[in-house]
N, C-alpha and C positions, 0 to 999 in steps of 0.2 A: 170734082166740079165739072160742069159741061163747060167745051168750049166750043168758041162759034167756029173751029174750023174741023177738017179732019187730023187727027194725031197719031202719032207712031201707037204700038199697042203698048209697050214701055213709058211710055210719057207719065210725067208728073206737073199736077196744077201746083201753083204756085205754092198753097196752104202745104203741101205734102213735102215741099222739095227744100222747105224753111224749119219743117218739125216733122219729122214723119210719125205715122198714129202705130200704134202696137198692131192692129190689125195690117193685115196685104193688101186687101182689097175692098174697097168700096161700092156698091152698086146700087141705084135708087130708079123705080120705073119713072116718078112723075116729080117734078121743081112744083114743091109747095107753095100756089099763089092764088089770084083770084078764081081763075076756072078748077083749080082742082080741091081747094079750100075745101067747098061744099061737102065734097063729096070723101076727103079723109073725114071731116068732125062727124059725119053722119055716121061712119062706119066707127069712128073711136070713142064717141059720147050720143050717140043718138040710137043705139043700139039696133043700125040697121045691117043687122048681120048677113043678110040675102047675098050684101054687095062681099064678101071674103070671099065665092068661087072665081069672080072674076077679077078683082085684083090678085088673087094668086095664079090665076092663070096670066097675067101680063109681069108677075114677079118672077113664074117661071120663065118666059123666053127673056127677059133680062140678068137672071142669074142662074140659066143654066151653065156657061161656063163656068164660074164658080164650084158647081157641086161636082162635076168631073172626076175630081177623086177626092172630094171628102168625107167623111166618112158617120156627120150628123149636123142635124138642123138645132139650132138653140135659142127658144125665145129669151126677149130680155122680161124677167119677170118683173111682176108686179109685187109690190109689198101686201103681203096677207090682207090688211085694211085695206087696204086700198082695191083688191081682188072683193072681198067681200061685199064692197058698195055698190064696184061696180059689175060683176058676177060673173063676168069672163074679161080673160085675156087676150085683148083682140089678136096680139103678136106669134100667141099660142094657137088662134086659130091658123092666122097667116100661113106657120110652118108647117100645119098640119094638113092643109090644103097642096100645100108643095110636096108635101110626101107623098099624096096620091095621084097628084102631077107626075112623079118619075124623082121625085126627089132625096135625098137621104133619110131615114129616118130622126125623128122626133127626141130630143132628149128634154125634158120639160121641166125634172127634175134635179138636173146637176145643178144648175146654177139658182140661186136664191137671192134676192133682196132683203139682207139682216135687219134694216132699221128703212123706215120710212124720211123720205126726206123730203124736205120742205120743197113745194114750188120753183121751177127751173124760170119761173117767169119774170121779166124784169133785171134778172141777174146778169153780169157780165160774165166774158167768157173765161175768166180768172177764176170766180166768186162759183162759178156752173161746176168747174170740176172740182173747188174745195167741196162743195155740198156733195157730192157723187163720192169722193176718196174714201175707200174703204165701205160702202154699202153695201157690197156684195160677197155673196162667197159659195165656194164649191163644197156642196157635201162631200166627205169622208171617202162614203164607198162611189164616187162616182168614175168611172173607171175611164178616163179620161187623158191617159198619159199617153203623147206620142199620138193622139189622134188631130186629123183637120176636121175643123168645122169652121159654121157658116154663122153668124148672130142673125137674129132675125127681129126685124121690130118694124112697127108702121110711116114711124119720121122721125130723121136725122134733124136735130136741129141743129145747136153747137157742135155735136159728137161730142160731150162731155160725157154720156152715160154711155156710149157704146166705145169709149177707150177705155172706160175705166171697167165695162165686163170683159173685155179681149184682153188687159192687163191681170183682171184675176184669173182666168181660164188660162193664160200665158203660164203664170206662174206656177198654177197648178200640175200644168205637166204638158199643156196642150201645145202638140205642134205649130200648127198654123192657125188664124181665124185669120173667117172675110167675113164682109158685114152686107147684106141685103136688106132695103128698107122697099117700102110702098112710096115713101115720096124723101124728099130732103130741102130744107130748108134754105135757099142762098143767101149768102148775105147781102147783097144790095137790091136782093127784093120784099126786106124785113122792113116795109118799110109801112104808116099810120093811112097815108096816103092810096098805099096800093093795097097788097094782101094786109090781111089783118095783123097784128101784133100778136109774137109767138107765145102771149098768155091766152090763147083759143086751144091751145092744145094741151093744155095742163087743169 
């Protein structure tokens, strides 16, 4: 979570120091609100894909330390249907722009979305990661043991779906995960009044 002051480089926001996530590390370029709304929904359902070199180039210098020694990029996929409607995966562009940034390479395929699931919209954040429990899973041969990676996806909103990919990649075998988004949702600016309500992005 951003804080208004400067912090040790150890430091934990409160959310983290009460329940830590399966993943290390956290990192988001932009606080999903009124100015920057536009311009994730354009890139996530407006298919203006133009805009992926340049937020990958600002996801680069916010998570180049991150990639330092790991050893691959993981988008968080999409459910086949849901891929299909919408015919690409932005998150899959995202990492693949950061590969040619200087990035780790791309695994696209380890990790799979087994069942589609319902709308994270309106849900609380209890009700967010029953819906997410067990949706995922790592292919077979994905050779994935003992390595660090990085998830990779457009916006954090609860983090319900991106503990529950760093819990299955954990399990499987993985070393380390840190997570890099394009923006991250705060909670007290989830608000009807100000940035939209986190059903614009579902």
């Amino acid at each position: 979570m951003p804080f208004d002051f400067h912090i040790a480089p150890n430091a934990l926001c409160g959310a983290c120091s009460r329940a830590r996530p399966p993943y290390e590390r956290a990192r988001a370029v932009l606080r999903y609100d009124d100015e920057s709304r536009p311009l994730v929904l354009a890139f996530k359902h407006g298919d203006r894909l133009h805009l992926a070199p340049a937020f990958g180039r600002w996801m680069a210098r916010t998570g180049a330390p991150l990639w330092q020694d790991a050893d691959y990029l993981v988008p968080v996929p999409l459910h086949w249907t849901r891929l299909f409607a919408r015919r690409y995966n932005q998150a899959a562009l995202l990492a693949h722009v950061l590969h040619k940034l200087g990035g780790p390479p791309v695994a696209t395929r380890w990790l799979v979305r087994k069942r589609r699931t319902p709308s994270q919209g309106r849900k609380s954040g209890e009700a967010r990661r029953r819906n997410v429990q067990g949706a995922f899973a790592v292919r077979r041969d994905a050779p994935l043991k003992n390595k660090k990676l990085i998830l990779i996806d457009d916006v954090m909103t609860s983090g319900a779906t991106l503990h529950e990919c760093a819990r299955t990649l954990l399990r499987a075998g993985a070393e380390r995960v840190d997570v890099l988004t394009l923006a991250r949702i705060i909670p007290k600016d989830t608000r009807r009044d100000g940035v939209a309500a986190e059903d614009d992005l579902y």
